[in-house]
C-alpha positions as CSV (number, residue, x, y, z in Angstrom):
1,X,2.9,2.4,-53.1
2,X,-0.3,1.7,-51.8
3,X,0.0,0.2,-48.0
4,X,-3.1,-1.0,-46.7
5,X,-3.9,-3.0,-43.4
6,X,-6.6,-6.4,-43.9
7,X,-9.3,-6.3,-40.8
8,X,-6.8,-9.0,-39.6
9,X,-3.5,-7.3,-39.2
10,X,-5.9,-4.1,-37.6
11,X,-7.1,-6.8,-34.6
12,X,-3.2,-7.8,-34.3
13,X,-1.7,-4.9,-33.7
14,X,-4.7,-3.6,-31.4
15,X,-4.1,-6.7,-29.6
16,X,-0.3,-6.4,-29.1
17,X,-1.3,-2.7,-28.1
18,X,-4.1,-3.6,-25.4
19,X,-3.2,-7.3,-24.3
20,X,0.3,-6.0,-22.3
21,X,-1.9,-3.1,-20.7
22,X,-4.9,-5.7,-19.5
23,X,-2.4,-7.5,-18.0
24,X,-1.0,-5.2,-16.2
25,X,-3.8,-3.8,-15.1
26,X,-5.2,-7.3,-13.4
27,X,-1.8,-7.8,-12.0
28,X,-2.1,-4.4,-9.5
29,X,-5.8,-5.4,-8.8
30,X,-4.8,-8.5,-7.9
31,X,-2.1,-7.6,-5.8
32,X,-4.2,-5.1,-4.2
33,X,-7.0,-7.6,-3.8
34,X,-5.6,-10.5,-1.9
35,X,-3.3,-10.0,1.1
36,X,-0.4,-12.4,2.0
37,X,-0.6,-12.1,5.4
38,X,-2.2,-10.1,8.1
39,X,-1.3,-9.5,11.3
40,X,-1.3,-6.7,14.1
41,X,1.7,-4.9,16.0
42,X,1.5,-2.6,19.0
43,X,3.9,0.4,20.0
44,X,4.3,3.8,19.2
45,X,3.0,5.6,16.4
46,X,6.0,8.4,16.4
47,X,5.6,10.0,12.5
48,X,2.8,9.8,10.2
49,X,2.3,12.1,7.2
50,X,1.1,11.9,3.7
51,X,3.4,11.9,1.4
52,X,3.6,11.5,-2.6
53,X,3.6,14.1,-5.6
54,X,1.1,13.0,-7.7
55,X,-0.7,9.6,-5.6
56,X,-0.6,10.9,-2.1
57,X,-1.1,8.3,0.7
58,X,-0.4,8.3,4.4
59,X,2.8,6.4,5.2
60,X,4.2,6.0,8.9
61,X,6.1,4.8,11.5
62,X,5.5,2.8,14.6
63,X,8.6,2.1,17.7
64,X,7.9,-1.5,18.5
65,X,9.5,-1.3,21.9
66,X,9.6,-5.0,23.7
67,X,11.4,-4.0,26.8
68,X,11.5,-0.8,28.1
69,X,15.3,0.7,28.0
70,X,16.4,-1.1,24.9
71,X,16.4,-0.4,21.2
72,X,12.9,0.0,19.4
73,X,12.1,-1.8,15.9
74,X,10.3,0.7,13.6
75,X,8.1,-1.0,11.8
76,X,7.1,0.8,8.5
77,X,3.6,1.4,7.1
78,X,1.0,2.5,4.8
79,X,-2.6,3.8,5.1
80,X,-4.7,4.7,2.2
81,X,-8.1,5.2,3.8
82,X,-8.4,8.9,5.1
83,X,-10.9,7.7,8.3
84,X,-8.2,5.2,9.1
85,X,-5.3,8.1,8.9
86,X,-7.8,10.1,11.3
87,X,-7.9,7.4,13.8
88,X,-4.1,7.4,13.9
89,X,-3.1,10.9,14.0
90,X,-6.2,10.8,16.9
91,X,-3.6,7.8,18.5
92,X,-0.3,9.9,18.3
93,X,1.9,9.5,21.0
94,X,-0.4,6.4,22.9
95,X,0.6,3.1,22.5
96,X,-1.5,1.5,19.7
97,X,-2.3,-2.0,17.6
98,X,-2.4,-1.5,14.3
99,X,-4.2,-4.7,12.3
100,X,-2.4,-4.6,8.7
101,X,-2.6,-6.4,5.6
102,X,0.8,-7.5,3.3
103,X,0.6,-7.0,-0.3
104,X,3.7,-8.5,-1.6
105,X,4.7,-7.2,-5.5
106,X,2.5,-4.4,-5.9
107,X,3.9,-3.0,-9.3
108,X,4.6,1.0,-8.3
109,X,4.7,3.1,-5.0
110,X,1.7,5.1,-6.2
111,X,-0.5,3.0,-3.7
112,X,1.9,3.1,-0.8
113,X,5.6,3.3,0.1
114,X,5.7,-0.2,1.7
115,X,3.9,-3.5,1.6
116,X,1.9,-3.2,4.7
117,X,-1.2,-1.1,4.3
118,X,-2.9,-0.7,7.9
119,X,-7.0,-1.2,8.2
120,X,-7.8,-0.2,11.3
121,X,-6.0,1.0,14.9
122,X,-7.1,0.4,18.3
123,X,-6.0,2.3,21.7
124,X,-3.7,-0.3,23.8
125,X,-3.7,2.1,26.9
């Protein structure tokens, strides 16, 4: 038995090999890309580390506290940009805005534990 592939059959399966990857690959830039929504929040950055085995990223935590003496929201985030995670850990334990971009779907939590990946942070105090 002699099994050969024509030039044709070669291009399919490369195709059905490639095509799915491409895809995929465009899907996570374009998540990364373009942000649903933006915003800022101000409180208390109260834990920040960087986390992850293999894609490490800085992922914390900020108390959104609206009235003194009641229960604080904790709003969770993500920062990929070491000069960014330097301004924060710099902000530890003053009361902060952090501006923030949402990217909804993003296909695995090697670029961040949550959807909200923060840009910059500015001193409230």
């Amino acid at each position: 038995m002699n099994f050969t592939l024509s030039r044709a059959q070669k291009l399919i399966i490369a195709a059905v090999l490639i095509v799915p990857v491409l895809l995929f690959a465009l899907y996570t830039w374009s998540t990364l890309t373009w942000s649903y929504s933006s915003g800022e929040r101000a409180g208390y950055v109260q834990k920040f580390s960087k986390k992850g085995w293999i894609c490490k990223t800085w992922e914390g935590e900020l108390a959104i506290v609206s009235i003194p003496g009641t229960m604080s929201e904790k709003f969770y985030f993500t920062v990929r940009d070491d000069a960014v995670a330097a301004r924060v850990n710099q902000t530890m334990g003053k009361r902060v805005a952090v501006v923030y971009h949402q990217h909804v779907g993003i296909p695995t939590s090697c670029f961040g534990e949550t959807e909200y990946f923060v840009v910059d942070v500015k001193s409230v105090e």
